[in-house]
N, C-alpha and C positions, 0 to 999 in steps of 0.2 A: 660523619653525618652532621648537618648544620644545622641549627635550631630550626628553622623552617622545615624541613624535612620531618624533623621529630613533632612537632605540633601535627601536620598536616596527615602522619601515620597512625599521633593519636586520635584525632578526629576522627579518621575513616575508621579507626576499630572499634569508637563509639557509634558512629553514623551505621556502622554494619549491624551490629549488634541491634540498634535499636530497629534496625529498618527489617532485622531474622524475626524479632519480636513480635511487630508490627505486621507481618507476614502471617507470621503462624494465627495471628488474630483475627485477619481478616481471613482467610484459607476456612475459619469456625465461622464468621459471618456469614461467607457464601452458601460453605453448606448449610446452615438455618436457614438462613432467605428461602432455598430451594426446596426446603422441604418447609417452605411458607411458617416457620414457630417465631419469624420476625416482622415487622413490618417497615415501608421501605425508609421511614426512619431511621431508624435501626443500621440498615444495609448502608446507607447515605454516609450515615456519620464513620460508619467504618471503613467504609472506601476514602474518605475524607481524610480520615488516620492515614490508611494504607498510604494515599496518594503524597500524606505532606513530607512520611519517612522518606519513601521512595526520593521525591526532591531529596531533602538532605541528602539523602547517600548518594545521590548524584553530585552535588555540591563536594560534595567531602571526597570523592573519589576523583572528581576533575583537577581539586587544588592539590590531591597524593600527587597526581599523574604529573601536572605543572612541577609542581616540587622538585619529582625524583627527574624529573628532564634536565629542568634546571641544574641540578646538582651534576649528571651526567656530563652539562654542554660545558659545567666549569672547569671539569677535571683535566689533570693535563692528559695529553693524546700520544701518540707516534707522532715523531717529528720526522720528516723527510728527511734524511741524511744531507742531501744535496743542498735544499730549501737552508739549511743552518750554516751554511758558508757563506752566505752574503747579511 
């Protein structure tokens, strides 16, 4: 596994973590909102939270995905039997 790899898996299990965090917070926003003990202040800044984790984990889960491709497309392959005679 190449450094790239290993940054880009630590990222995403910070990016996840905080994005389950960030989740489980606003999931407590909504229901107050709904049952009006906030105001949309309140609701605004939370979805605001919610919204910027969500980015990162998006971020951080595109550059795993890049990574582990990357890493996939270096590896060596089957070589055609045939293909290695010339």
């Amino acid at each position: 596994m190449n450094n790239e790899r290993t940054n880009a898996d630590r990222n995403y299990e910070d990016a996840l973590a905080a994005f389950r965090g960030a989740s489980r917070d606003y999931t407590a926003v909504v229901t107050a909102y709904r049952a009006r003990t906030i105001d949309d202040a309140v609701y605004l800044a939370g979805r605001k939270a919610f919204n910027a984790a969500q980015a990162a984990f998006d971020l951080a889960e595109n550059t795993y995905i890049d990574a582990k491709n990357a890493e996939e497309d270096n590896a060596p392959g089957i070589v055609d039997p045939q293909l290695s005679l010339f």
